[in-house]
C-alpha positions as CSV (number, residue, x, y, z in Angstrom):
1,X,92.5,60.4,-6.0
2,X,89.3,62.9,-7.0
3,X,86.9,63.5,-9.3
4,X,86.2,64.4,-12.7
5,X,83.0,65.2,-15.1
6,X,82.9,65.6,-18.5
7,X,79.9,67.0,-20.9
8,X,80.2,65.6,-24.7
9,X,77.5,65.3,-27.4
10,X,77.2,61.6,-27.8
11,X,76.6,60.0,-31.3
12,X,75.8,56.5,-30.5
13,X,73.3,55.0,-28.4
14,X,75.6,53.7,-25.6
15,X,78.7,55.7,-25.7
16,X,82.2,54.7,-25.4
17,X,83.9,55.7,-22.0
18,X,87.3,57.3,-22.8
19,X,90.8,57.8,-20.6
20,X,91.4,56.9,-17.4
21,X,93.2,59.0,-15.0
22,X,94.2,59.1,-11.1
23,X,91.4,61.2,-11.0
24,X,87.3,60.8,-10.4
25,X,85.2,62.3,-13.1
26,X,82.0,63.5,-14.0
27,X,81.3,63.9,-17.7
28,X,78.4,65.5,-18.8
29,X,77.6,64.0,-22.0
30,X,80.5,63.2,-23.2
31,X,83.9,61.9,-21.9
32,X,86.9,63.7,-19.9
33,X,90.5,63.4,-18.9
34,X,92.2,64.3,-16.2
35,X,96.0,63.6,-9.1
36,X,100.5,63.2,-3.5
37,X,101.9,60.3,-4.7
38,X,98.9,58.3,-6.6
39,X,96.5,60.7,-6.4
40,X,92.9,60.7,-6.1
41,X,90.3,62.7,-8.0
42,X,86.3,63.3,-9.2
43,X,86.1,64.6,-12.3
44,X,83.4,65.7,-14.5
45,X,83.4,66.6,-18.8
46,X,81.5,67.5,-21.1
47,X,83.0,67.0,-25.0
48,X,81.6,66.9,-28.2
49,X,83.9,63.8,-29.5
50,X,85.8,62.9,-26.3
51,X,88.7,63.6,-25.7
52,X,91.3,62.1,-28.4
53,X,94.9,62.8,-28.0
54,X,96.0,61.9,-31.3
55,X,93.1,63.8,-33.3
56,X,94.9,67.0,-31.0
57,X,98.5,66.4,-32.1
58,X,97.5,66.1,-35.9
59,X,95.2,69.3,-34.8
60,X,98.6,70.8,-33.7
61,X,100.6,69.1,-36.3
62,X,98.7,71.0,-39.1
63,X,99.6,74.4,-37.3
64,X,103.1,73.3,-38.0
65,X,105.7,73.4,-40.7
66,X,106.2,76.9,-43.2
67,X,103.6,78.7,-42.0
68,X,103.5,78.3,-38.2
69,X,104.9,81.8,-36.5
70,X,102.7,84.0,-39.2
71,X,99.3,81.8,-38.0
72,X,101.0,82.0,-34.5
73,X,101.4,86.0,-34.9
74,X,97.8,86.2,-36.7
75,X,96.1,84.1,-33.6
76,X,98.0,86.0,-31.2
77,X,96.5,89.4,-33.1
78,X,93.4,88.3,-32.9
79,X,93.9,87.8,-29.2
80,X,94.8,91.1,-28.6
81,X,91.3,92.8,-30.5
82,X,89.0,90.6,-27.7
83,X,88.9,90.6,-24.0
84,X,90.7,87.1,-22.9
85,X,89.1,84.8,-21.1
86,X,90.1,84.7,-17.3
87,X,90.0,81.9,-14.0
88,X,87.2,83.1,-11.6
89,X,87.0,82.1,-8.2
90,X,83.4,81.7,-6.7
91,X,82.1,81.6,-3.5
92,X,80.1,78.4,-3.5
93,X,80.0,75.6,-6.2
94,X,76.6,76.7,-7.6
95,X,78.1,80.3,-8.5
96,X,81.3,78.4,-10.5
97,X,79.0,76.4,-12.2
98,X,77.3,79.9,-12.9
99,X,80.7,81.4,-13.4
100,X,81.9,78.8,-16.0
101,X,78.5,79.8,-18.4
102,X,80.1,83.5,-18.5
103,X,82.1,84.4,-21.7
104,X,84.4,86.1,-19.6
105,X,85.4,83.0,-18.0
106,X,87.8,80.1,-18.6
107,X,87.4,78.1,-16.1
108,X,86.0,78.9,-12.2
109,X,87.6,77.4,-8.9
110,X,85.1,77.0,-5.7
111,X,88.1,76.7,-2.7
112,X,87.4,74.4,0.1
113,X,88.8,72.7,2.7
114,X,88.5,69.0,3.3
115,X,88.2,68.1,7.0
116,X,91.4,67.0,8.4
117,X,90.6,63.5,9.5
118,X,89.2,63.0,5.8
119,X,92.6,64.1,4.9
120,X,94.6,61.8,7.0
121,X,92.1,58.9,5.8
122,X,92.6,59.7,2.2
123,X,96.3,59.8,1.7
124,X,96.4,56.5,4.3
125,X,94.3,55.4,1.8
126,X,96.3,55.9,-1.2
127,X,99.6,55.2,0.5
128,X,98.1,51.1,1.4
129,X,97.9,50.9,-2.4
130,X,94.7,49.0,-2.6
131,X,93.6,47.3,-5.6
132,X,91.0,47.9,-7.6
133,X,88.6,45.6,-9.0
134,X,88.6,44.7,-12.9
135,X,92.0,46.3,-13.3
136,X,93.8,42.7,-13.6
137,X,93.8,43.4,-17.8
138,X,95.4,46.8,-17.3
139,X,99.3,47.1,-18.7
140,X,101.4,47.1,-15.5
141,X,102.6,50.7,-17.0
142,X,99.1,52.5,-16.8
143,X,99.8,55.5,-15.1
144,X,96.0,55.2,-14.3
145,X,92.9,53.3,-12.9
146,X,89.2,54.2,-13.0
147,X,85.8,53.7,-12.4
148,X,83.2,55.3,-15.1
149,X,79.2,55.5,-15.3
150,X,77.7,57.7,-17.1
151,X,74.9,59.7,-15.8
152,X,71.6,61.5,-17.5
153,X,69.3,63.8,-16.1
154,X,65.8,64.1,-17.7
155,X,65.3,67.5,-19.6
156,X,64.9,70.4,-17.3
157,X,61.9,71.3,-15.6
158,X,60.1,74.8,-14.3
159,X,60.2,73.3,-10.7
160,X,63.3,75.1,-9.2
161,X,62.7,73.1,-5.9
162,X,62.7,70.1,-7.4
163,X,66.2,67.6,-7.2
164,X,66.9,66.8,-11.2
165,X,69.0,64.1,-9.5
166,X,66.3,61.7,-8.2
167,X,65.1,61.5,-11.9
168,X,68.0,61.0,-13.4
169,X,69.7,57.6,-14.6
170,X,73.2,55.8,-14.2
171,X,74.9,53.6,-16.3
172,X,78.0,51.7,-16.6
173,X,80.2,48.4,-16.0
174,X,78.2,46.3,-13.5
175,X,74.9,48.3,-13.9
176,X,72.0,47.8,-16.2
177,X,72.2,48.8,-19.5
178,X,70.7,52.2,-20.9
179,X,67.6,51.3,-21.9
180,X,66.7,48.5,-19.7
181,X,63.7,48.0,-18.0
182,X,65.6,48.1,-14.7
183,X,67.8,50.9,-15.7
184,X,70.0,52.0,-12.5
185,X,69.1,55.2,-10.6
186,X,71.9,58.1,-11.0
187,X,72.6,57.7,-6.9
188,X,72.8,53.8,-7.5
189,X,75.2,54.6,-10.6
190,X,77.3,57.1,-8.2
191,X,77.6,54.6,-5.4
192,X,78.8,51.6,-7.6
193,X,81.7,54.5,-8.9
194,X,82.9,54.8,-5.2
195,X,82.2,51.7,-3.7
196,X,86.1,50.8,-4.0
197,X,86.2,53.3,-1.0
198,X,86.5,52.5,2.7
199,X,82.7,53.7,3.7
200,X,83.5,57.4,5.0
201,X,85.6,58.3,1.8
202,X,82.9,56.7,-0.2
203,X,80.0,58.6,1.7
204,X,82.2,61.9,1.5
205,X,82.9,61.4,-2.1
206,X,79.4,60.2,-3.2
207,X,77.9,63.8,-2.1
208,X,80.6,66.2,-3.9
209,X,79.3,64.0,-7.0
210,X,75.5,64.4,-6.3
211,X,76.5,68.2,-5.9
212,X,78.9,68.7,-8.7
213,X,76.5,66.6,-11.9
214,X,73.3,68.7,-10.0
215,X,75.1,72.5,-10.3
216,X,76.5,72.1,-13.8
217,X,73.0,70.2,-14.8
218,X,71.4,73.2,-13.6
219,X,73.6,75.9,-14.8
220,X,74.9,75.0,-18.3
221,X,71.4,72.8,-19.3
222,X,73.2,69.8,-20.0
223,X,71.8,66.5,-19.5
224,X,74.6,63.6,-20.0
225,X,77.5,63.4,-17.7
226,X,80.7,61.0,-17.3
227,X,81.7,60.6,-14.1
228,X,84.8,58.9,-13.1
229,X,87.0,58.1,-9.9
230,X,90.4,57.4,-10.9
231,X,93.7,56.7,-8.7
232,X,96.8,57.8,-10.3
233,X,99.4,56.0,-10.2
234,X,102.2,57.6,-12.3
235,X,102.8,60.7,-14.1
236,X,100.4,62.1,-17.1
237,X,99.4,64.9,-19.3
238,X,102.4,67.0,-18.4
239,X,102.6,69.2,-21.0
240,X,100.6,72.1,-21.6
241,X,97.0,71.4,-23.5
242,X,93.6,72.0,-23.9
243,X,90.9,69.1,-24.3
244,X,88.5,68.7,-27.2
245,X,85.4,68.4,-24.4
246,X,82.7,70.8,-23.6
247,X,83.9,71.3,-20.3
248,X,85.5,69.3,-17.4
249,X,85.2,69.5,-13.8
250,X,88.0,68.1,-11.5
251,X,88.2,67.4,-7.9
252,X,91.4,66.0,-6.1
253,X,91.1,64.6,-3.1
254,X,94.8,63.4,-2.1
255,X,97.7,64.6,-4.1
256,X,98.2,68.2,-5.7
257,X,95.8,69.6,-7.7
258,X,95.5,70.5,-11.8
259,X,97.2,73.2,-12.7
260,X,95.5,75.9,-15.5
261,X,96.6,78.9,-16.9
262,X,94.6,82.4,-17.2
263,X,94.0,83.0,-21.3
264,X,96.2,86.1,-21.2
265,X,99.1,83.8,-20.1
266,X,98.5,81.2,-23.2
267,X,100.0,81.6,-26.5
268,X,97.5,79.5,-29.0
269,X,98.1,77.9,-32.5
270,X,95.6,79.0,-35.0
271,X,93.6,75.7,-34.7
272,X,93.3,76.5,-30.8
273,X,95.9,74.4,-29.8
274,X,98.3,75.2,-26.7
275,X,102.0,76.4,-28.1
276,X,103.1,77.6,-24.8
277,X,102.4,79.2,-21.8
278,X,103.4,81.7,-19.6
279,X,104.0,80.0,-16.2
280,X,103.7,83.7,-14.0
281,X,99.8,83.0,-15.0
282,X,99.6,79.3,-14.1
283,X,97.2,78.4,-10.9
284,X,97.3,75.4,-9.2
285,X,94.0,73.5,-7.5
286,X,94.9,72.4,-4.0
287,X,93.1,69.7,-2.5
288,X,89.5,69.5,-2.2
289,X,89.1,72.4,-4.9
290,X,86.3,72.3,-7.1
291,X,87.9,73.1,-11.0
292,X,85.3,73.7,-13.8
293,X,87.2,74.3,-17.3
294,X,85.8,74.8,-20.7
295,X,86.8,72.6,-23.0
296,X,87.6,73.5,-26.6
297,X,83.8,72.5,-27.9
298,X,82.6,74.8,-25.7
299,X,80.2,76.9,-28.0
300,X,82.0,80.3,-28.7
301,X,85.6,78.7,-27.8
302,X,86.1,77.8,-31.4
303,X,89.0,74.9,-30.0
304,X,90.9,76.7,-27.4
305,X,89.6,75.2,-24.2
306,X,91.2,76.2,-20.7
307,X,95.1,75.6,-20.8
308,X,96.1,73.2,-18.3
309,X,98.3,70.1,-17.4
310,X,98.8,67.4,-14.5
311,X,101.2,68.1,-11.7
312,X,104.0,65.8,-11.5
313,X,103.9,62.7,-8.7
């Protein structure tokens, strides 16, 4: 069960909410992906055009065929004329929000520990297997079920002091819509996310959202944000890829963590896509971790977000 926030260029007015994963995210403007056994995250994006598996395969599949190893040997050339970029670990999560802005970065992990009774309350959690509301039309095979609002912050201002949160908006299933009268408040929007949760875990869970949309608002100037909490339920996302987001931010909360891979340890296709990876550079999120990845519409990545995939249930 966690997190997750994703950061995307919308083109329409009310934009379509993408994926669901055993995961919560936070998207900032745009939509995101992303877990012991059923999982629980927060997560956070931010992508140009979502995150569309089958737009990455043909992406991949064009990189394919005659001509494959020479773009393969001319990407990894190129690789080796730049500085690659690496995992940073910061201190705090306002300095990997800070961290993820640095061309020198991939992605940045803030390392905490989650109090143990929280622990013990989470995984009892998961283990009841509680049911979700609105999941009744789901397949019975969804490896997958989440809760999404999107939320917007208002441009930002000179007033360093101020909280960008208590003027920004929420919407979603069960909230008003975006531009209604009696549009919902982003802290309204973040409790209707978690209110599935017994009312500690919510509480707990409500905060690391407040504090995760607030840092990467501040930090990367972004103003839209998908957040969604998902529970996992099966396997997903084994394989090694990169998502077509801005960025993504994860948090997992019972069950292991996401595992990425330093850029020196990636072997890319010449469209950006992930051929393979180098596992001796892999690093895994443990629980409680705050995970901030670019995504492949980062501006400079040029398609090759952070490598990563899902650890297996």
């Amino acid at each position: 069960i966690g997190y997750q926030i994703a950061q995307q260029s919308f083109s329409t007015a009310e934009p379509v909410l993408l994926n669901r994963h055993i995961l919560t995210r936070y998207c900032l403007g745009g939509s995101g992906v992303g877990t012991l056994t059923s999982p629980f995250v927060l997560c956070t994006d931010m992508a140009c055009s979502g995150v569309v598996d089958a737009k990455r395969e043909l992406e991949q599949d064009c990189c394919c065929g005659h001509h494959e190893e020479s773009r393969n040997m001319k990407a990894r050339r190129a690789d080796d004329m730049v500085e690659l970029p690496e995992i940073m670990h910061a201190s705090s999560l306002d300095s990997a929000a800070t961290c993820l802005v640095d061309s020198n970065c991939i992605a940045a992990v803030f390392s905490r520990s989650i109090p143990e009774s929280l622990v013990t309350e989470f995984l009892d959690y998961v283990s009841c297997r509680p049911q979700w509301p609105n999941t009744d039309d789901y397949h019975p095979l969804e490896a997958t079920w989440d809760r999404v609002a999107v939320i917007e912050f208002s441009h930002p201002t000179h007033d360093s002091s101020a909280d960008p949160l208590l003027n920004a908006i929420g919407y979603g299933r069960n909230l008003p819509r975006r531009f209604s009268p009696d549009v919902a408040s982003a802290s309204t929007a973040i409790s209707e996310v978690c209110r599935v949760l017994p009312a500690k875990l919510a509480s707990f869970c409500s905060r690391d959202a407040a504090e995760l949309l607030t840092a990467l608002h501040k930090r990367t100037g972004r103003n839209s944000f998908k957040l969604m909490l998902e529970f996992v339920l099966g396997d997903t996302c084994q394989r090694w890829h990169c998502d077509q987001n801005i960025s993504r931010a994860l948090v997992t909360y019972a069950g292991p963590g996401t595992i990425i891979s330093h850029e020196r340890g990636v072997t890319r296709e010449a469209c950006g896509g992930v051929a393979k990876v180098d596992e001796g550079c892999a690093v895994q999120a443990s629980s409680g971790d705050f995970l901030l990845m670019k995504g492949g519409q980062w501006e400079g990545a040029h398609g090759r977000g952070c490598a990563h995939r899902a650890p297996a249930i």
